[in-house]
Every structure is written in structure tokens, then in C-alpha cells.
TINU-863410 format. One record per residue (C-alpha): residue in three letters; z, y, x; residue number from 1. Coordinates in Angstrom, 3 decimals, padded with zeros to 6 digits. Last residue first. Example, Ala and Ser with C-alpha at 12.3 -4.5 7.8 and 13.67 -1.06 7.14 Angstrom:
% residues 2
R   residu         zz         yy         xx   num
R      SER    007.140   -001.060    013.670     2
R      ALA    007.800   -004.500    012.300     1
% end
This chain:
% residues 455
R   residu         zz         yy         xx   num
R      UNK    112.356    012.730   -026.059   455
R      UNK    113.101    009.753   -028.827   454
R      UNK    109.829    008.535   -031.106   453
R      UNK    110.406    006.121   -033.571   452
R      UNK    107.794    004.225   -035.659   451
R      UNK    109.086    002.549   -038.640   450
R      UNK    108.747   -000.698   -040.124   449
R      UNK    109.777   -002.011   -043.891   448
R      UNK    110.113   -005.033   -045.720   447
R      UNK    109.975   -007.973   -042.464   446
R      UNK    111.969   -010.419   -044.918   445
R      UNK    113.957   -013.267   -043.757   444
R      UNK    115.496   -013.814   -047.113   443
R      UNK    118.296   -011.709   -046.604   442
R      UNK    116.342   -008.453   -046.264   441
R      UNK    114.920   -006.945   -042.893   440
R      UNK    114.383   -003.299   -041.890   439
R      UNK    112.458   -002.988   -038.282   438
R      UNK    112.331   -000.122   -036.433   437
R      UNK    109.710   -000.189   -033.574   436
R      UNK    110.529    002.138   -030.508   435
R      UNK    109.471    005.138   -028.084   434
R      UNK    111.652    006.067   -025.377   433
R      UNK    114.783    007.759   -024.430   432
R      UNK    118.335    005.649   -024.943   431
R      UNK    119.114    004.643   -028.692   430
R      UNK    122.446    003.762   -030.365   429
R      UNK    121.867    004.689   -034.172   428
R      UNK    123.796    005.231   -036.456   427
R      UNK    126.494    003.811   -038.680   426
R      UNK    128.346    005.347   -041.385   425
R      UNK    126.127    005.562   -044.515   424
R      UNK    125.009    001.914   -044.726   423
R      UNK    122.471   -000.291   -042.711   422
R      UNK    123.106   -003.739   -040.992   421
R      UNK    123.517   -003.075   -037.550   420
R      UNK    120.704   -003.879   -034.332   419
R      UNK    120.180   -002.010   -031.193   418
R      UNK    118.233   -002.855   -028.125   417
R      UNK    117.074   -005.779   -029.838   416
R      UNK    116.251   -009.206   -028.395   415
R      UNK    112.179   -009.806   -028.260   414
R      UNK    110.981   -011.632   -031.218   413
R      UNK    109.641   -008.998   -032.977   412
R      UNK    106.915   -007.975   -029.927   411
R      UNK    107.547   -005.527   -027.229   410
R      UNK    105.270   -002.321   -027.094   409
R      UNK    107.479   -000.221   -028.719   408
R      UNK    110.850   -000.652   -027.158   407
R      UNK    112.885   -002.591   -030.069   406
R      UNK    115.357   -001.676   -033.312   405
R      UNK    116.829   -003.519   -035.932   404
R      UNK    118.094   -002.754   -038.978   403
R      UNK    119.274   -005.334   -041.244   402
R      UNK    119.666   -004.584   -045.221   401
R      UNK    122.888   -003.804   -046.904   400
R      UNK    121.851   -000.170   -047.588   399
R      UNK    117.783    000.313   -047.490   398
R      UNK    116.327    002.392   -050.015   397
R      UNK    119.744    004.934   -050.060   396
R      UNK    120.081    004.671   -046.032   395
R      UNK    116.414    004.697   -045.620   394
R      UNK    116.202    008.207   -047.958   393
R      UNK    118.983    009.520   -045.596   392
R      UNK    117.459    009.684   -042.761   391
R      UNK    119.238    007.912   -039.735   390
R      UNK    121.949    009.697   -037.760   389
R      UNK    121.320    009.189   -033.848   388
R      UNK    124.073    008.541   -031.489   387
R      UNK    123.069    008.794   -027.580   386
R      UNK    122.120    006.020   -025.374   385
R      UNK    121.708    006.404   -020.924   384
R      UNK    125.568    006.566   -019.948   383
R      UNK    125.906    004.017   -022.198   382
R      UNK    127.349    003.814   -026.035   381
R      UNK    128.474    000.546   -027.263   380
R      UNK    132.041    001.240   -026.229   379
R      UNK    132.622    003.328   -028.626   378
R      UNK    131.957    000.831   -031.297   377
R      UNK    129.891    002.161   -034.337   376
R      UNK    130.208    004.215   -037.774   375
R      UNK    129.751    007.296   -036.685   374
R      UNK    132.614    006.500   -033.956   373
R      UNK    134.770    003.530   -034.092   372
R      UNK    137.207    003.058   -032.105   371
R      UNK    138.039   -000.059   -029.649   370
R      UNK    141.381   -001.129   -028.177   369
R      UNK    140.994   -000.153   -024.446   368
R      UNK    140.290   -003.411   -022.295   367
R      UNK    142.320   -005.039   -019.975   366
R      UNK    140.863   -006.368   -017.195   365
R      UNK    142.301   -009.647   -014.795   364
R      UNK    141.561   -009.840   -011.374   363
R      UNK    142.061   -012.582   -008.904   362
R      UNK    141.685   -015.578   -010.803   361
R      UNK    142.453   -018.938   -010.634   360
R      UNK    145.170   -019.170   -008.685   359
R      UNK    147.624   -018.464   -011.483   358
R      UNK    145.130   -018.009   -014.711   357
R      UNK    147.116   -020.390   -016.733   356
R      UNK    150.379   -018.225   -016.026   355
R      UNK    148.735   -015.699   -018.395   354
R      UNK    148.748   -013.272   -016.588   353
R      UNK    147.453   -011.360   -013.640   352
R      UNK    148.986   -007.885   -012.641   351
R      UNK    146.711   -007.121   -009.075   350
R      UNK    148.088   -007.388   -005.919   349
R      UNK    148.082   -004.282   -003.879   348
R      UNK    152.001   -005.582   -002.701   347
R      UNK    153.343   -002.225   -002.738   346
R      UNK    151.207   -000.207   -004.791   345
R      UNK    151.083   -003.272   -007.732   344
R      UNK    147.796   -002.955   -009.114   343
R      UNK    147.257   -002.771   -012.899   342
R      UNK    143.310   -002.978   -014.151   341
R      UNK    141.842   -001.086   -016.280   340
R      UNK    138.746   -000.538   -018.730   339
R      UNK    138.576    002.589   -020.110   338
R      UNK    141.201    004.401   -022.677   337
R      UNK    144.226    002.956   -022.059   336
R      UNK    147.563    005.232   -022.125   335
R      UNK    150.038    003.791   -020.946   334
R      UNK    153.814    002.292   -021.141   333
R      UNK    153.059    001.045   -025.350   332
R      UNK    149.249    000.099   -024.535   331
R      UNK    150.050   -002.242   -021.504   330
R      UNK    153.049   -003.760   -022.779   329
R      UNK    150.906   -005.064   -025.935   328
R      UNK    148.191   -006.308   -023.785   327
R      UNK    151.229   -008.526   -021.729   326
R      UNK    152.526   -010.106   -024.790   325
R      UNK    149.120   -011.415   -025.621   324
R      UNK    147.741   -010.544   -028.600   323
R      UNK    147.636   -012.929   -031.392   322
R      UNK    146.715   -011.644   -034.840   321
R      UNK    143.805   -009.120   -034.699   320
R      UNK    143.369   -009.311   -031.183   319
R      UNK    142.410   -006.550   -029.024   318
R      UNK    141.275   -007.578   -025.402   317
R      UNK    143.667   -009.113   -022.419   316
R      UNK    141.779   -012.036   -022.765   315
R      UNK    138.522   -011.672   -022.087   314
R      UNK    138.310   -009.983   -019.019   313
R      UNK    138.791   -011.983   -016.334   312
R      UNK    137.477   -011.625   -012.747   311
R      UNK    137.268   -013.959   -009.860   310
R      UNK    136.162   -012.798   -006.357   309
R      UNK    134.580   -015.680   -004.590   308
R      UNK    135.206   -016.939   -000.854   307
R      UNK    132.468   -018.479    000.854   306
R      UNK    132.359   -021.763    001.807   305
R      UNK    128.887   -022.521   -000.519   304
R      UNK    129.733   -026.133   -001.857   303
R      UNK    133.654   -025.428   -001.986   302
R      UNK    133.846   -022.098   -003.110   301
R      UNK    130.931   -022.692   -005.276   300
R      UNK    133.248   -025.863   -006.839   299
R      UNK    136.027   -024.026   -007.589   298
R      UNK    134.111   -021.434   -009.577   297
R      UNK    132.177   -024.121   -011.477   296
R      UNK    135.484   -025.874   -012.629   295
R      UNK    136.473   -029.420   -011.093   294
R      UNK    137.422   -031.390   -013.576   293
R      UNK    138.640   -035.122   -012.742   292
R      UNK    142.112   -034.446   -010.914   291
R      UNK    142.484   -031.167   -013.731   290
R      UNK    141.033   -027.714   -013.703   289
R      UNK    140.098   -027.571   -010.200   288
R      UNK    141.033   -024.046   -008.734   287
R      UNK    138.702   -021.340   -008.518   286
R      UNK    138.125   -020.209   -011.877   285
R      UNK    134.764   -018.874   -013.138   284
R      UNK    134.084   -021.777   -015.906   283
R      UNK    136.710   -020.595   -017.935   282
R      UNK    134.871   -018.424   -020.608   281
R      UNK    131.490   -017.787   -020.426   280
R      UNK    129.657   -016.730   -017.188   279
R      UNK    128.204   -013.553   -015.868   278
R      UNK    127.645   -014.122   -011.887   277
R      UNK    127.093   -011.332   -009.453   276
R      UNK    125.243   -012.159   -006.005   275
R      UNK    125.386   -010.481   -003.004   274
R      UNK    121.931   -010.291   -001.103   273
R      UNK    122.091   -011.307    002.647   272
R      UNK    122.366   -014.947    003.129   271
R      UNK    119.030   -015.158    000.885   270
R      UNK    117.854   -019.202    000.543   269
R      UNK    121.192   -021.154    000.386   268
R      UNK    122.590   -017.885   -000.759   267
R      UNK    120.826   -017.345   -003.553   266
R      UNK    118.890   -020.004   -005.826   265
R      UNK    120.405   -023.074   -004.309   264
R      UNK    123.618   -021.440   -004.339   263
R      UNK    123.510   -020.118   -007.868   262
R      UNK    122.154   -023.769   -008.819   261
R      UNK    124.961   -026.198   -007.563   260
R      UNK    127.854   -024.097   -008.671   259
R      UNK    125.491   -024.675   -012.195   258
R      UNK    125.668   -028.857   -011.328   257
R      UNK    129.514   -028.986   -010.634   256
R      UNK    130.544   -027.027   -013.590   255
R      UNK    128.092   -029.450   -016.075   254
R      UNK    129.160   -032.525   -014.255   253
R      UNK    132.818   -031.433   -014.928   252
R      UNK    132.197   -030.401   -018.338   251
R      UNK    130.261   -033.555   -019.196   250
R      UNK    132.871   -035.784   -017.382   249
R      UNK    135.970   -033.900   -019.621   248
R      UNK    134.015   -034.286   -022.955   247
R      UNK    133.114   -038.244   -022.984   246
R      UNK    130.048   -038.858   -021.252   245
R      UNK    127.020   -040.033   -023.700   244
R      UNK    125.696   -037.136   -024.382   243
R      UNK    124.318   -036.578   -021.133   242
R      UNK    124.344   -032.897   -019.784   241
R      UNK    122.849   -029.738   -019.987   240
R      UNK    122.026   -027.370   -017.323   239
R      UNK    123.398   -023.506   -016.802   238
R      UNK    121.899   -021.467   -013.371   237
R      UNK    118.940   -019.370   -014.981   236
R      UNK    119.229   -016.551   -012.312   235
R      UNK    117.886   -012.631   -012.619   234
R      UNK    116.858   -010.969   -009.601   233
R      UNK    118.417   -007.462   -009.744   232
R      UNK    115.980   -004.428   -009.772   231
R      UNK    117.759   -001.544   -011.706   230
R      UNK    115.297   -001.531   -014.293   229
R      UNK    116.100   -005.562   -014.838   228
R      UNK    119.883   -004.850   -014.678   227
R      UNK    119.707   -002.968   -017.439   226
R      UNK    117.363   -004.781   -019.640   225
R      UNK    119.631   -007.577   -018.560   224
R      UNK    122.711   -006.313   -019.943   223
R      UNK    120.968   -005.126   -023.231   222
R      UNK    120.053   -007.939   -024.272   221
R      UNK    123.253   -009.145   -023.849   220
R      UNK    124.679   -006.334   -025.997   219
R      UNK    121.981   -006.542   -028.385   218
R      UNK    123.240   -009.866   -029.498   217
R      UNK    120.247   -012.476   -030.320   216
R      UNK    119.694   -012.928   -026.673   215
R      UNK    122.925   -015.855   -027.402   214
R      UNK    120.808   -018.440   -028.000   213
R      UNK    118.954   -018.129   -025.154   212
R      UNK    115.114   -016.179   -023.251   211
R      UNK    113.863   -018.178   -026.325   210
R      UNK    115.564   -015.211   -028.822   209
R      UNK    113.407   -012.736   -026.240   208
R      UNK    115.124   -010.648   -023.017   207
R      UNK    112.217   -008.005   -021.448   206
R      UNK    109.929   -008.287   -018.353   205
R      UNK    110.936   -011.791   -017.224   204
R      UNK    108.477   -013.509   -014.697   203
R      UNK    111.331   -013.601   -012.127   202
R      UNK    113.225   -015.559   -014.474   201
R      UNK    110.644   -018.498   -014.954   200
R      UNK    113.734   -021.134   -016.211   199
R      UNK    113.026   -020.017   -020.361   198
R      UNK    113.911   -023.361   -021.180   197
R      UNK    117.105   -023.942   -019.340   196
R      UNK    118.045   -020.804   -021.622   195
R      UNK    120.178   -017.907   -019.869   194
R      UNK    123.547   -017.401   -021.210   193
R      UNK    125.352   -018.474   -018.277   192
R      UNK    123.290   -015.340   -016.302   191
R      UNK    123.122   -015.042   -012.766   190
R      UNK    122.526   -011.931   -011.443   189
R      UNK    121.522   -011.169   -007.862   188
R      UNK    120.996   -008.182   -005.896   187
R      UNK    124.564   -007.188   -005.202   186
R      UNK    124.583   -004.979   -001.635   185
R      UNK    127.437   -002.446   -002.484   184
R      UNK    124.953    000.385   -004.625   183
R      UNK    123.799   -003.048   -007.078   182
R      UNK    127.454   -003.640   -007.719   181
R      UNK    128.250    000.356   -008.558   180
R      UNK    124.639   -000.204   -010.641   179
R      UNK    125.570   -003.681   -012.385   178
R      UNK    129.003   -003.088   -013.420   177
R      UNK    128.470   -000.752   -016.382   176
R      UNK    126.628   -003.892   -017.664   175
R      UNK    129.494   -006.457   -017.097   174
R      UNK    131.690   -003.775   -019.306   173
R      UNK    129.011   -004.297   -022.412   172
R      UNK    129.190   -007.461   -022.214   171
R      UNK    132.274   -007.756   -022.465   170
R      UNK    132.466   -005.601   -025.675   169
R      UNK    129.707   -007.496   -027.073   168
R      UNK    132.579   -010.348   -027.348   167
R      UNK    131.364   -013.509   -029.358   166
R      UNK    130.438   -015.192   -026.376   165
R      UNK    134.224   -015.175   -024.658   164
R      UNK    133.164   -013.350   -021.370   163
R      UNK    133.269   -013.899   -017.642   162
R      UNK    132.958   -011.878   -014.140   161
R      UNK    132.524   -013.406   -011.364   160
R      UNK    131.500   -012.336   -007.692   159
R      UNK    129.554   -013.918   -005.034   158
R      UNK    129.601   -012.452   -001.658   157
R      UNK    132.530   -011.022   -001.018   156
R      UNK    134.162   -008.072    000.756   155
R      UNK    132.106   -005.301   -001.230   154
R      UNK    133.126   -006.783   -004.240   153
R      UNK    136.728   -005.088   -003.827   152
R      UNK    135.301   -001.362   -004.060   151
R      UNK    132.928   -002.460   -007.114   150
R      UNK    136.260   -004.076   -008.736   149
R      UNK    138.492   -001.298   -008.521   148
R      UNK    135.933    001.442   -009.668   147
R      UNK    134.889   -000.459   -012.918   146
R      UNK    138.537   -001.437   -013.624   145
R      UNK    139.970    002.423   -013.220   144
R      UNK    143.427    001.889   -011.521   143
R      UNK    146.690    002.079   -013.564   142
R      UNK    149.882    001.803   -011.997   141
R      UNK    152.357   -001.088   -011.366   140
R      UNK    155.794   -001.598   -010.599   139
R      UNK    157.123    000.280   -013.979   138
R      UNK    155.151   -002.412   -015.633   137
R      UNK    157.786   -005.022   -014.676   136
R      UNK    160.129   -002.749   -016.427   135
R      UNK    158.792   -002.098   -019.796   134
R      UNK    157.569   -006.086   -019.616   133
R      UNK    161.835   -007.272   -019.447   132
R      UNK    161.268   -010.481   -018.800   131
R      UNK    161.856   -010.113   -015.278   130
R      UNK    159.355   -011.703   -012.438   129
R      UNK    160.740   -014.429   -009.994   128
R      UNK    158.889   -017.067   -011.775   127
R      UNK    155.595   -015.219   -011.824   126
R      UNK    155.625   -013.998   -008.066   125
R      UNK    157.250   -018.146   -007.513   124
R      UNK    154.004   -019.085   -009.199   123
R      UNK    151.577   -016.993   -007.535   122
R      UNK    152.688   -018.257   -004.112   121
R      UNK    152.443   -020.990   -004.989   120
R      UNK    149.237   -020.873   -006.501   119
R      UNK    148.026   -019.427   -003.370   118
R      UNK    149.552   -021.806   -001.261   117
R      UNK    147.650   -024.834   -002.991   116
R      UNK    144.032   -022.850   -002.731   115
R      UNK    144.699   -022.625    001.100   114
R      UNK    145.450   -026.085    001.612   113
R      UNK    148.812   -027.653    001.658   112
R      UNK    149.740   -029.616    005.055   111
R      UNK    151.062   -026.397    007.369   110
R      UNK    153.946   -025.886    004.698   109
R      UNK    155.300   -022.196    004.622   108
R      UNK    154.304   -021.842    001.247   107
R      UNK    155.227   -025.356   -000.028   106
R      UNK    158.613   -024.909    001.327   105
R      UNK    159.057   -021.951   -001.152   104
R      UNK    157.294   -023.567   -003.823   103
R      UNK    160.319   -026.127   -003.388   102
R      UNK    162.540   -023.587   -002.938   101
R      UNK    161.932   -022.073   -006.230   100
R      UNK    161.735   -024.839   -008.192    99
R      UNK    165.081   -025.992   -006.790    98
R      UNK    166.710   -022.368   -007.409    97
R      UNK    164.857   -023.318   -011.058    96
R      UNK    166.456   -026.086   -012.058    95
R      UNK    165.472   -026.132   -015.383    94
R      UNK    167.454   -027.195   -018.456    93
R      UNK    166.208   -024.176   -020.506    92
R      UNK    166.493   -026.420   -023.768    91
R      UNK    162.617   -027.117   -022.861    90
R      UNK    161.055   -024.482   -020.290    89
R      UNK    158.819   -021.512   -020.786    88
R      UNK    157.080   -019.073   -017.844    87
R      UNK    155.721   -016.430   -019.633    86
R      UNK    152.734   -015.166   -020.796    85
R      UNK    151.585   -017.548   -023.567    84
R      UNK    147.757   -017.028   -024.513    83
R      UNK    147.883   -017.406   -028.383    82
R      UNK    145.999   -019.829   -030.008    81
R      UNK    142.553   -019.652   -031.356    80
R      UNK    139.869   -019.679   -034.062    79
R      UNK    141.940   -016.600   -036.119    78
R      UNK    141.522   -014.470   -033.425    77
R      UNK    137.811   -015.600   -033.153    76
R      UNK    137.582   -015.060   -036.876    75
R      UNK    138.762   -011.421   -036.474    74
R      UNK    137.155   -009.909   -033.283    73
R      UNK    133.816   -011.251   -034.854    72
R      UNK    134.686   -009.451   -038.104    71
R      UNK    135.424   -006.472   -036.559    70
R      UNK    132.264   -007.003   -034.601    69
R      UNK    129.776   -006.992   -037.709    68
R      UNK    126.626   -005.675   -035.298    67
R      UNK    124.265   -008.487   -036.839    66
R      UNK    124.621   -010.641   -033.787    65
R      UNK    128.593   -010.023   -033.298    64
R      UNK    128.795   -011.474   -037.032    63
R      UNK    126.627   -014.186   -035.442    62
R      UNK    129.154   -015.395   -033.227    61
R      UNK    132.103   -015.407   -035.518    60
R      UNK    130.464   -017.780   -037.820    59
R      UNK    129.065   -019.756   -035.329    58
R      UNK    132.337   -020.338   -033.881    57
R      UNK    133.726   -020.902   -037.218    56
R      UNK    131.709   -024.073   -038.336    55
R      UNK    128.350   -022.917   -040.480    54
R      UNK    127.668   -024.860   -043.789    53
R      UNK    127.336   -021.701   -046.087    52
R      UNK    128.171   -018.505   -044.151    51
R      UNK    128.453   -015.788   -046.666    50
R      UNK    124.815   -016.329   -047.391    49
R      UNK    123.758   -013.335   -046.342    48
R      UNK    125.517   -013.981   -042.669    47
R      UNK    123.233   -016.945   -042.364    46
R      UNK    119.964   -015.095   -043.414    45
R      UNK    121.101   -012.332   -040.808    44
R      UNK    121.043   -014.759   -037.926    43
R      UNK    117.373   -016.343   -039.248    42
R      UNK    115.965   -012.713   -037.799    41
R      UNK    112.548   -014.510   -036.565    40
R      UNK    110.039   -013.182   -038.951    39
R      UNK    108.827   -013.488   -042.615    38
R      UNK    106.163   -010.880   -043.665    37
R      UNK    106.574   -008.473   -046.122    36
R      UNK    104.925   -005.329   -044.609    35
R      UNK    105.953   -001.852   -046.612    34
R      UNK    105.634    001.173   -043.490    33
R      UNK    107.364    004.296   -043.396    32
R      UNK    105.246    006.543   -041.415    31
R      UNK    106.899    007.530   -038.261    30
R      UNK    110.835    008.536   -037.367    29
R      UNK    110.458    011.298   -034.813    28
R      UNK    113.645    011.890   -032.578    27
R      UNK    114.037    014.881   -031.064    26
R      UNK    116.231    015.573   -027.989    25
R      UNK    118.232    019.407   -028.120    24
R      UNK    121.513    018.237   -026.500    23
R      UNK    122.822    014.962   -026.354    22
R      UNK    126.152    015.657   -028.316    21
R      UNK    124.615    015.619   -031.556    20
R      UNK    125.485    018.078   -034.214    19
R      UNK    123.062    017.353   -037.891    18
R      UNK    119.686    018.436   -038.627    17
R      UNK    117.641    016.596   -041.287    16
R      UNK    113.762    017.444   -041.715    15
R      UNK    111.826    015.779   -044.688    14
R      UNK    108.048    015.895   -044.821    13
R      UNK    106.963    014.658   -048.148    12
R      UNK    104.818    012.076   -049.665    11
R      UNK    108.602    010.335   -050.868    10
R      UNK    108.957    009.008   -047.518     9
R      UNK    105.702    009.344   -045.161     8
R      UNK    107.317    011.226   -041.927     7
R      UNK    110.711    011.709   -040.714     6
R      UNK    112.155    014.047   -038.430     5
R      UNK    114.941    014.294   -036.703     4
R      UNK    116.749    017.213   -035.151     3
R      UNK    119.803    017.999   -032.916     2
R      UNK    121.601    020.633   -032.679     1
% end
């Protein structure tokens, strides 16, 4: 059992003891403490205010911010298209023995590049694969994603790993990375989501809202307090660009200038330490993404002549309307309850879909669906955080308002190691330590702050 005590509500000592499954830790909440002062939490203002004047993207992105992740999941699914898995054709007037041998001939030509022949060759796999998904994932079995991908990373030196920003879930997964990567030679990570303003990474103790935009999500914050304990040298690599270019010359200047900065920060000066990149979206792949886009994975391959390894895993996630035909497959022939990745035993190739992805990527995750445990997404919880029920005079004073919780000694505008707006369900996600909870109202409101103690 676990127990938690709280001191200063109601002029009373009140102690609560409920099953935990961390064994006999004690948390001490501290006096209770009335401040009213404004601070930094404008995220939770916006979500108040049922999103007044904010486009969907933000929308979606600061539900994730404020712990709403159903939500997030939702609007995102709602922002975009479904991923198409198969190869389609008009009326089905396709020659496709001519398609065939014409990828064939590519294959065995000595005049395409390396890149070229992959796609090929990815393309005729595709093409020659049966419609029928129970049966084409008969040919493959289920590996553990985390193990499968430290074991490959040992034969490159920069790996890639995305996420769609709204996703804490990926997040989450690129954390669980960082030790297994750390244990095969990784020492770098380089962060998209770092801020061109806060450039001074090796002077970073703990993430702030100025370390980027997106340091508002525990998750993230999370990420790097990990890989900060662990000893990884963190990389700003992500520029802006002029205004004035239409879309596709901002993009490709954009891709071509951060391939630019991870090998002018790593390997250009460090040809031993590995380095692990966290980027958003697309901007991993290793092929060009059109004659006058050349995506930032494609263009370290080229600047740094090293071979990447390229992994996916935001699209074969839960989606609330449009999951891909593939995801479905997955959960009706197996049972997925980590991350995974399908590997054909034959060919050790990996399952990679959609057809967008061919030569692109060389791994692609799919995640379990989440659940929801005391309020909370499993996959929230580390190997080093445990569930904590809060007291229930804060839950009755409080419901509605935004908790948020930091390491002690940090101030209120460093990102949260666990933030949720209050109500019955959810608890806490804590590791050991002492910490600052924070309560916050709509308006901006610093209205209550609580010591915490966790042994």
C-alpha cells in the first residue's frame, strides 16, 4: 500500500491509502498554498475558451499540451486524409506485366543509382503483394520495435525517428529509445523541436517554454530530461526561412539547411559518436520528394555519405476515423500490446506501407491502441514514474483546473514533467524526487502550490 499525505487542508492532517503498484514509496503533499499570480500557462487559457480564433492544428496541439490526447488523436484525424495502402489505378487499365518488367530492367540496370533500385525494388515487392492483408500478414511475425531498432542502429551512424507534433505517444516511444541507443554508441540527439533561439544546448540543464514551442507537452519535456541524465549531447539543427519563397523552395531550403547542421554539429566534428535524430513528420525520408525538394534525410545521405536508418511511426497509430488498412490487419491477426514492427523471416525486410514511404523509409512502427489507466495513457508511464492518486480535497477545490507539476528547484516556466487538468480519474505520473504542484485557472491564474515529496 501506498500512502500519501497531505498537510494544511481544512487545518487537519488527512492520510489517504489506496493499492499502488510501486511498493511502499510515500508521497508528501505540503502546505496548500493560495498565490494569485499570473504565469506562463497561456495553453490552458486557449483550451478555456473552447478555442476562439485558433486554426485546427493549434487546436489539436494544445489539447496534447493540457494532457486532452483523445481529443488531440481526434482533431488530427479529422485534419487529414487517409494514408492509401495499396497500389490504385484508373478503370484498372494498367499494364502491369509491362510495369513489372520495366522495374525489373531497372533493377538489374548498371545506370540507376542505389536510391533508384531500391524503390524498385520496393515497388515491384508492393505490386506483386496480394490484397488479401490476412494473408500477406501470414508472411510476417511480430518483433518487439524497441529491440529491433536498437539491434539495427548499431550498423549506422545517424538514425531517424519522426513524430506528427500532436502525438505524446511518439514521444514517448523516442524516449524508451534513448538508453538501448545510448548502450550501441548513440551520443547525440538532435531535436526538430528545439528553438533557433535557445541554440546554447550544451548549457541546457532542464527543457523551458523558450527551449520551443512544442516544450509545452510533458512528453517532450520529458524526452530530453531523459536523455539529458543519460548524457546525450543535445542538437538545435531546425532554421527558418525567407518568407518570400513560395512553399516548395522554403521546405527545400529548410531540409537542405538542418541536413546541413546535424553534420556540422556531429560527424563533421565527432566520427565516432552515433547520432539519433527526432524530427517531425516527413522530413526523415531518404529519397528527394520531388525534382525541386530534396527532404532532410536525403540530403544527410548525400552531404555526410553515410547511410541513415529511417523510422516511421506516426502513421500506423490509432485513428479515430481513418486508419490505415494495414493498422487494422495488424490488430485483427495479432495481438499488439508494445510497439512492433513486422519482419518478413525470409526476406528480413520489414512490412512498410503506405506506398508513399517506398524508399523512403526502412522501418515503419505500429503502435498498440492506447488504454487508459486511472484516468491516463498507458503509455505515459516509464520504467522510472509510478501512478499517484491525488487527495481528494484538491480534486473537489480544484476540478477543471490545470495541474502541473515540476522538479523543485526549477522555475514555472520550465516544461512540466506532468501536466492534466484535474478531475476524479487522473493521477499522477511522477518518478522519485521532490516537486512544485502548480493549480492554474482559465485566466492564467497561479491559485494554489503544493510541495511534493516522492521517496
Amino acid at each position: 500500500m501506498t500512502r500519501i499525505v497531505l498537510l494544511g487542508l481544512s487545518l487537519m492532517i488527512i492520510v489517504l491509502n489506496f493499492g499502488c503498484s510501486s511498493g511502499n514509496n510515500d508521497i508528501e503533499f505540503g502546505d496548500l498554498m493560495e498565490v494569485n499570480e499570473k504565469i506562463q500557462e497561456h495553453y490552458f487559457s486557449d483550451y478555456c475558451k473552447d478555442f476562439e480564433n485558433l486554426d485546427m492544428d493549434r487546436h489539436e496541439i494544445i489539447s496534447s499540451f493540457v494532457g486532452d490526447y483523445g481529443l488531440a488523436t481526434k482533431l488530427f484525424s479529422e485534419r487529414n486524409d487517409a494514408y492509401e495502402p495499396h497500389l490504385k489505378f484508373e478503370n484498372n487499365q494498367v499494364d502491369m506485366t509491362g510495369i513489372k518488367d520495366f522495374l525489373q530492367k531497372k533493377i538489374e540496370s548498371h545506370q540507376v543509382n542505389d536510391l533508384e533500385r531500391i524503390v524498385s525494388e520496393r515497388t515491384l515487392e508492393v505490386i506483386n503483394r496480394t490484397d488479401d492483408l490476412e494473408k500477406l500478414f501470414q508472411s510476417y511475425s511480430i518483433k518487439d520495435a524497441k529491440t529491433f531498432i536498437a539491434n539495427k542502429a548499431k550498423n549506422y551512424h545517424f538514425t531517424t525517428i519522426n513524430e506528427s507534433h500532436h502525438s505524446g505517444q511518439n514521444r514517448a516511444f523516442t524516449r524508451d529509445l534513448l538508453q538501448p541507443m545510448w548502450d550501441n554508441g548513440y551520443r547525440y540527439l538532435a531535436l526538430e523541436a528545439f528553438s533557433q533561439r535557445d541554440s546554447l544546448m550544451c548549457d541546457l540543464k532542464y527543457p523551458t517554454f523558450e527551449t520551443g514551442f512544442y516544450f509545452r507537452d510533458s512528453n517532450l519535456g520529458n524526452l530530453v530530461r531523459e536523455a539529458l541524465s543519460i548524457g546525450y549531447t543535445l542538437i538545435q539543427y531546425d532554421v527558418s526561412t525567407n518568407q518570400n519563397l513560395n512553399l516548395d523552395e522554403r521546405e527545400n531550403l529548410r531540409d537542405i539547411s538542418q541536413a546541413n547542421n546535424i553534420y556540422r554539429k556531429t560527424l563533421k566534428k565527432d566520427a565516432i559518436g552515433k547520432v539519433l535524430i527526432h524530427s517531425g513528420f516527413d522530413h526523415q525520408l531518404e529519397f528527394s520528394l520531388s525534382d525541386d525538394r530534396e527532404a532532410m534525410g536525403a540530403a544527410l545521405k548525400r552531404i555526410s555519405g553515410k547511410e541513415i536508418f529511417t523510422i516511421n511511426q506516426n502513421v500506423m497509430v490509432e485513428n479515430s476515423k481513418k486508419e490505415n488498412d494495414y493498422y487494422k490487419q495488424a490488430h485483427i491477426s495479432f495481438k499488439i500490446n508494445e510497439p512492433s514492427v513486422f519482419i518478413n523471416e525470409e526476406t528480413q525486410s520489414c512490412l512498410v506501407d503506405p506506398i508513399k514511404y517506398l524508399g523512403g523509409i526502412d522501418v515503419q512502427v505500429y503502435h498498440p491502441k492506447t488504454e487508459y489507466k486511472n484516468g491516463r495513457p498507458n503509455w505515459m508511464v516509464g520504467d522510472k514514474s509510478n501512478f499517484y492518486k491525488l487527495p481528494d480535497d484538491i480534486i473537489k477545490q480544484y476540478e477543471g483546473h490545470l495541474l502541473t507539476v515540476r522538479p523543485k528547484d526549477e522555475p514555472v516556466n520550465s516544461t512540466p514533467v506532468d501536466q492534466f487538468i484535474i478531475n476524479s480519474q487522473r493521477q499522477l505520473i511522477l518518478p522519485k524526487g521532490n516537486f512544485t504542484m502548480n493549480i492554474i485557472d482559465c485566466n492564467k491564474t497561479l491559485v494554489a502550490k503544493i510541495p511534493i515529496i516522492n521517496n
